[in-house]
C-alpha positions in Angstrom: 133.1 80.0 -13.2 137.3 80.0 -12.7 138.0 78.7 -15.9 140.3 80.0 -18.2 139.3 83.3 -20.4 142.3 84.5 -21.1 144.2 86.9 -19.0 141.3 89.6 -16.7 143.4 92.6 -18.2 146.4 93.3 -20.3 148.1 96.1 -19.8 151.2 94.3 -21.9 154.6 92.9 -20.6 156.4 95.8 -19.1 154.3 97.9 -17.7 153.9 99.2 -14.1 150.6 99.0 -12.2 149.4 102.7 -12.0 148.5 102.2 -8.1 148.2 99.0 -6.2 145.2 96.6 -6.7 143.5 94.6 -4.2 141.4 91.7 -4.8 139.3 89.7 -2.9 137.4 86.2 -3.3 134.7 84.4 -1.6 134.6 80.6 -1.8 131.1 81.3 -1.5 131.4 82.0 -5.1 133.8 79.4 -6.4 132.1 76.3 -8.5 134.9 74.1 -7.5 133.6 71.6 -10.5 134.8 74.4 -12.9 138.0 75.0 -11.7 140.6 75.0 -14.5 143.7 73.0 -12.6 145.6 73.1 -16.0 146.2 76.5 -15.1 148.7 75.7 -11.8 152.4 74.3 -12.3 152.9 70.6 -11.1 154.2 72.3 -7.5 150.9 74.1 -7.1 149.1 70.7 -7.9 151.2 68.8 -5.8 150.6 71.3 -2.6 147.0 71.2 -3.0 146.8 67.7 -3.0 148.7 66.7 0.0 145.9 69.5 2.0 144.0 67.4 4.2 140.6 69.1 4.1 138.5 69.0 1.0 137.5 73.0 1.6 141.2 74.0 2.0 142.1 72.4 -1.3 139.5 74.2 -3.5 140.9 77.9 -1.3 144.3 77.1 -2.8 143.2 76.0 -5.8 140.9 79.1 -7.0 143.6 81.7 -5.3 146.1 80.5 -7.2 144.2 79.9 -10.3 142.9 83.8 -10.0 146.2 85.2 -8.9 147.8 83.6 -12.4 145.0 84.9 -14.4 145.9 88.0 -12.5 149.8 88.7 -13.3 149.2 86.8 -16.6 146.8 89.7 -17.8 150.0 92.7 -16.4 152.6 90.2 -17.9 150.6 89.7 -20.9 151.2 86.4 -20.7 148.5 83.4 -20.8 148.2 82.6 -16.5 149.8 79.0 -17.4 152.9 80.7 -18.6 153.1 82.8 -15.6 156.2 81.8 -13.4 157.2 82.4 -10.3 160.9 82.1 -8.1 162.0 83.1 -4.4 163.5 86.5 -4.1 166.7 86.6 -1.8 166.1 86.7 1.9 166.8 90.6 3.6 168.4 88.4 6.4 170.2 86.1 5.2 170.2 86.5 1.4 169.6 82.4 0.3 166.8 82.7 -2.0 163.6 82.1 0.4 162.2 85.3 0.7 159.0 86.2 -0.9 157.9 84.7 -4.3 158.1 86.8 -7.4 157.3 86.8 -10.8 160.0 85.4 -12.9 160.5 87.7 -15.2 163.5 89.8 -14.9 163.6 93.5 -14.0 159.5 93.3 -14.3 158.4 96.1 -11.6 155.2 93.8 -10.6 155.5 92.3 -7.0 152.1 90.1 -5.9 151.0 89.1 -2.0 148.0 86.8 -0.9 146.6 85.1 1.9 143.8 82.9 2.8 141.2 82.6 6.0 138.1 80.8 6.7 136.8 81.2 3.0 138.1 84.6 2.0 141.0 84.8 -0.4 142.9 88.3 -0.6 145.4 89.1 -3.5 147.7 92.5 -4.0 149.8 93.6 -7.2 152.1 96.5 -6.6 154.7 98.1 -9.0 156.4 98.0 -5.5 157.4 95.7 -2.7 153.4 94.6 -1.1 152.3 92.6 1.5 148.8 91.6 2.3 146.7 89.7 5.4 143.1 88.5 6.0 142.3 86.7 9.0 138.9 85.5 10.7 138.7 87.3 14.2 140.8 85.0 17.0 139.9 82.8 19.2 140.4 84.2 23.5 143.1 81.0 23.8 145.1 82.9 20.5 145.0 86.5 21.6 146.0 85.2 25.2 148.8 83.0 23.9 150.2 84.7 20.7 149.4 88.2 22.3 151.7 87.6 25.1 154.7 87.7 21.6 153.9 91.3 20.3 155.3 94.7 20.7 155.1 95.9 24.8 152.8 98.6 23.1 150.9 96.0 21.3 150.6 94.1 23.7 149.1 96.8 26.0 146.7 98.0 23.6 145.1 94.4 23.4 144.6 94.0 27.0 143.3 97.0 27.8 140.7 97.1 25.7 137.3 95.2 26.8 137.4 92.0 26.7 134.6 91.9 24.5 137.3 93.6 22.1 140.5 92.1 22.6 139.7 89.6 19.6 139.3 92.4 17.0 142.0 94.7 18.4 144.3 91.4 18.2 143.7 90.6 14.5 143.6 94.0 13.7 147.0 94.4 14.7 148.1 90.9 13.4 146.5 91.2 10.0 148.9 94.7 10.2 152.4 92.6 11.5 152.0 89.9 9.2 150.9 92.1 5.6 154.4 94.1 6.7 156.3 90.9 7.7 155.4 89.5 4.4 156.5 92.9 2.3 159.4 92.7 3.5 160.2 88.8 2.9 160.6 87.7 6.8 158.0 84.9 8.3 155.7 85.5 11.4 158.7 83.2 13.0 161.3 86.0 12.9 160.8 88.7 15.9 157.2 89.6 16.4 158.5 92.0 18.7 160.7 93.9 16.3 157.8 96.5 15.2 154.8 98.5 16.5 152.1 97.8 14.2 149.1 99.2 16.6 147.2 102.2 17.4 144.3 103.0 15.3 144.8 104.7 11.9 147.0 106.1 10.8 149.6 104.1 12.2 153.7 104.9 12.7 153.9 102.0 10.1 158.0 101.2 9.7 160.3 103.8 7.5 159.3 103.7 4.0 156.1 101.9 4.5 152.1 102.4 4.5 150.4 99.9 6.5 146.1 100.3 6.5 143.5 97.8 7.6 140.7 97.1 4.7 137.3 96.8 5.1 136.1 93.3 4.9 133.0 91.5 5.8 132.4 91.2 9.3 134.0 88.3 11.3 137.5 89.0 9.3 140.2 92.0 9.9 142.4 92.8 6.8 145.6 94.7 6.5 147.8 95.7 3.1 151.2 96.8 3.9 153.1 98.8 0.9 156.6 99.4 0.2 156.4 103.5 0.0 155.3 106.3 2.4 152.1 108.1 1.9 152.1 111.3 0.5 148.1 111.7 2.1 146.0 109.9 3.9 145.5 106.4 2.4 141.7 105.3 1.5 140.7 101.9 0.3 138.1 101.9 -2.3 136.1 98.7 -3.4 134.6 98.8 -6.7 132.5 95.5 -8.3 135.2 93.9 -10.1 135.0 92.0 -14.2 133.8 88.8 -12.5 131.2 87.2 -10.4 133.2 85.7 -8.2 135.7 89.0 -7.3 135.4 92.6 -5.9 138.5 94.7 -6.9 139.9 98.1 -5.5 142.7 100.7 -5.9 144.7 102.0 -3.4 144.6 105.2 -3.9 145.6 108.6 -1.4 143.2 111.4 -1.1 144.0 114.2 0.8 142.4 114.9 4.0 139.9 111.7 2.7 138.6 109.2 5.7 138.6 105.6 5.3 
């Protein structure tokens, strides 16, 4: 089902993507029998083996295998000849900060993230960030809660208890999509930023943070590197494949998620 055909869409080295694209994959829908490993550098290889768990393996192995099939097709290059390197840190400038596409002055920046067998991939022309999570556990929102914003923090424990787990992730899937725009780790200062309320948010100067709509049991967040000009919307479409939904970010005016 993952192997290689070729990049999903060329739009030929250079270009910028029109609006950022969202992707998300189920393992659900991933023949791990038919994954093309030929496709992932000896690093990628390397980190999937030394996973522990059989199901985390084949999560790292199809993300990365779509997200190279992915940036190959907007490179217009074949995924396996799709590279990646560390762009410098905003704190401290040593090159760890987030992973790019090594191909210089290409205007194409990439995110993803994994979570209990849901994969979630953005590609920006701009600085992106993206975050799926399953819904967290009491001991989690309790412990890690107790970290966040003082207005965070209050908007968790005031809601209902029956809540507090959604409202959490909700507001972590927003912290860590931003966190990782910008290059910093969920270790820097979780209390730097207010990332609650409901939509839309006061996301950071020059940002758009939004939650996504994912299946039940996850919260989702895409954080991108440019103020809205509208309200944002999220629209999923049935993607080119089986095994993929894909969606534009797009901003309609007065439009409602």
């Amino acid at each position: 089902m993952l192997k290689d055909r070729g990049p999903i869409s060329s739009v030929g080295r250079g270009h910028s993507v029109p609006s950022p694209e969202l992707w998300v994959l189920r393992l659900t829908d991933v023949d791990a029998t038919q994954l093309d490993l030929s496709l992932l550098d000896g690093e990628e290889r390397q980190r999937a083996a030394h996973l522990a768990r059989p199901v985390d393996r084949v999560s790292y192995m199809a993300a990365h295998t779509v997200l190279r099939r992915l940036l190959g097709g907007h490179l217009g290059l074949p995924p396996r000849e799709v590279t990646y390197r560390r762009e410098p840190c905003p704190r401290c400038g040593a090159p760890h900060g987030r992973p790019a596409v090594n191909v210089p002055d290409q205007p194409l920046h990439f995110s993803l993230s994994r979570s209990g067998g849901m994969v979630l991939i953005g590609i920006a022309s701009v600085p992106i960030g993206v975050d799926i999570e399953m819904l967290a556990q009491p001991e989690i929102v309790n412990s890690v809660g107790a970290l966040l914003h003082a207005a965070e923090r209050k908007e968790i424990f005031l809601a209902a208890p029956s809540k507090r787990s959604q409202v959490f992730t909700r507001i972590w899937t927003r912290k860590e999509a931003y966190l990782k725009g910008i290059g910093m780790g969920i270790t820097d200062d979780l209390a730097a930023e207010d990332l609650g309320g409901e939509e839309p948010t006061n996301a950071p100067q020059g940002w758009t943070v939004v939650k996504l709509p994912v299946a039940t049991g996850y919260a989702a967040a895409v954080a991108i590197g440019r103020p809205a000009q509208s309200q944002p919307v999220v629209e999923w479409r049935q993607g080119v494949d089986r095994w993929a939904q894909t969606g534009r970010f797009v901003t309609k005016q007065q439009a409602r998620l």
